[in-house]
N, C-alpha and C positions, 0 to 999 in steps of 0.2 A: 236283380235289378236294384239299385240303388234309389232309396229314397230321394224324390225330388227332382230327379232327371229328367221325368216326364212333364214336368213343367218347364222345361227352358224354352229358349227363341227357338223360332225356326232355321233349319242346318244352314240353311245360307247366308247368314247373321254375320257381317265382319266383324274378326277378332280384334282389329285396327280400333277401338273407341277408345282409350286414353292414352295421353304420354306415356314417355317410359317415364320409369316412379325407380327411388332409390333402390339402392342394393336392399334394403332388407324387405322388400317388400315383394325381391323375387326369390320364390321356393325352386329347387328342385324336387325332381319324381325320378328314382332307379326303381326297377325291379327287376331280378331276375330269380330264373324257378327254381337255380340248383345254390342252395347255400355254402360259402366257401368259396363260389365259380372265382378265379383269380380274373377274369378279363371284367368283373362288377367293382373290382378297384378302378381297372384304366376308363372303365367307363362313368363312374364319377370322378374322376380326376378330368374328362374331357370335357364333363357338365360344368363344372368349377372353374375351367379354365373359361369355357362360354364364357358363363356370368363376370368373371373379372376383365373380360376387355372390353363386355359390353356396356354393362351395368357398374365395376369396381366393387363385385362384391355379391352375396348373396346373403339372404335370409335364414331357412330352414329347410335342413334336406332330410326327406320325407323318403326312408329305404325299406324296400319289401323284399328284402335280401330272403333265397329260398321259399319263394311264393308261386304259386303256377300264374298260369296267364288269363284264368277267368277272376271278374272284380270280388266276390264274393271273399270272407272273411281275409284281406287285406285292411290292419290295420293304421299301415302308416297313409294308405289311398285314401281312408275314411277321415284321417287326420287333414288332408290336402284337403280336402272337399269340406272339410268346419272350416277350414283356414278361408277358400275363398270364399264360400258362405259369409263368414265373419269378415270380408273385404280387407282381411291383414293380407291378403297374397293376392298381387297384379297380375303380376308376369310366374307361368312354370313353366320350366326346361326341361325335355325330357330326353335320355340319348339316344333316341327312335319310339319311334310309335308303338313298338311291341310293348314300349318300357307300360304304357297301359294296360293292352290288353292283345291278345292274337285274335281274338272273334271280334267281325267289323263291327258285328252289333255293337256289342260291349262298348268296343272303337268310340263308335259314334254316339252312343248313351251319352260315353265320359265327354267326348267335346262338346255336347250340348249343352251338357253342365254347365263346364267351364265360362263357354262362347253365351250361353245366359247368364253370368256374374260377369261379364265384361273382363275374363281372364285371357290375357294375350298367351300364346301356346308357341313354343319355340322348340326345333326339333334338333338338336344338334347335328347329326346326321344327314340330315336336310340343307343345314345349314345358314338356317334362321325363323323367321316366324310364319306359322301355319296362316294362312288367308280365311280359307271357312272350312266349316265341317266337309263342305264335299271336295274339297281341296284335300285336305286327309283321306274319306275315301277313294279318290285316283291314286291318292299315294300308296292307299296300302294294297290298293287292286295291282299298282303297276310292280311294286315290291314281292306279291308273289305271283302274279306272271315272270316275273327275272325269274323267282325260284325255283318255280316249274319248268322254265326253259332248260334251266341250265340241271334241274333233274332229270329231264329228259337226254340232253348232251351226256350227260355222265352215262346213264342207263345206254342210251346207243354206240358210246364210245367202249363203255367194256363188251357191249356184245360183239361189236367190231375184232376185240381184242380177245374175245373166244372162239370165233371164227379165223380166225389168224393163229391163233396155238394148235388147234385142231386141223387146219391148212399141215401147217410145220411138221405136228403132229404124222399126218397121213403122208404126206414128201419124206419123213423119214423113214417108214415104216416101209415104203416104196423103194427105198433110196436100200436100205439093208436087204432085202430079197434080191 
């Protein structure tokens, strides 16, 4: 758990309370688990691209390149969280919600944080700013309900497709006698 998190607003706190504020004053947040992952280049290059047509520009980007997905020793997250503490960072971009964390807990820790320093939360992915913390949790309930559907389709599509080989299988076996 992160120091201080237990002190923010309550989840339904809109993110909406100030303007948008210059480029420097918006951070990005990447993280991914495997160090080296080549698609954690395209996914800051699409954070960057955000911030420049929205904002012309960004601040400080804040990378947990090869870091797993619970908050604990991350230290560029811990860097994000002085930053908005210290009110130098308005607005952070992240390129999905995972870029947090993959446990809702965790999830929803981190945006209370934020959503209590008056930090606007913007999801690339999404493709613009988060409204409240339980706006995040549907998102990330509905993100893996998709993932479990379409686990499920894959898992019944090959059985499908082992039952059809074994079919073929036995029509040949038939077909030669």
């Amino acid at each position: 758990m992160i120091d201080g998190l237990e002190r923010a607003l309550p989840s339904m706190y809109i993110l909406h309370m100030e303007p948008k504020c210059a480029a420097d004053c918006v951070s990005i947040y990447l993280r991914s688990a495997v160090a080296g992952d080549p698609s954690h280049a395209l996914k800051l290059e699409r954070c960057k691209d955000y911030c420049l047509s929205n904002w012309g520009g960004y601040g400080v980007v804040f990378d947990d390149a090869g870091m797993s997905g619970g908050l604990s020793g991350r230290a560029a997250f811990r860097s994000l969280l002085a930053e908005a503490d210290a009110g130098s960072t308005k607005i952070v971009v992240l390129y999905d919600l995972h870029s947090l964390s993959r446990e809702v807990v965790d999830l929803v820790s981190a945006m209370e944080f934020l959503v209590g320093r008056g930090i606007e939360t913007h999801v690339v992915t999404s493709g613009g700013p988060v409204i409240s913390v339980a706006d995040v949790v549907q998102t990330y309930f509905l993100v893996e309900q998709s993932k479990a559907q379409r686990i499920a389709r894959t898992k019944a599509g090959r059985e499908l497709a082992r039952l059809a080989r074994e079919r073929h299988k036995r029509q040949s076996m038939a077909a030669k006698l």
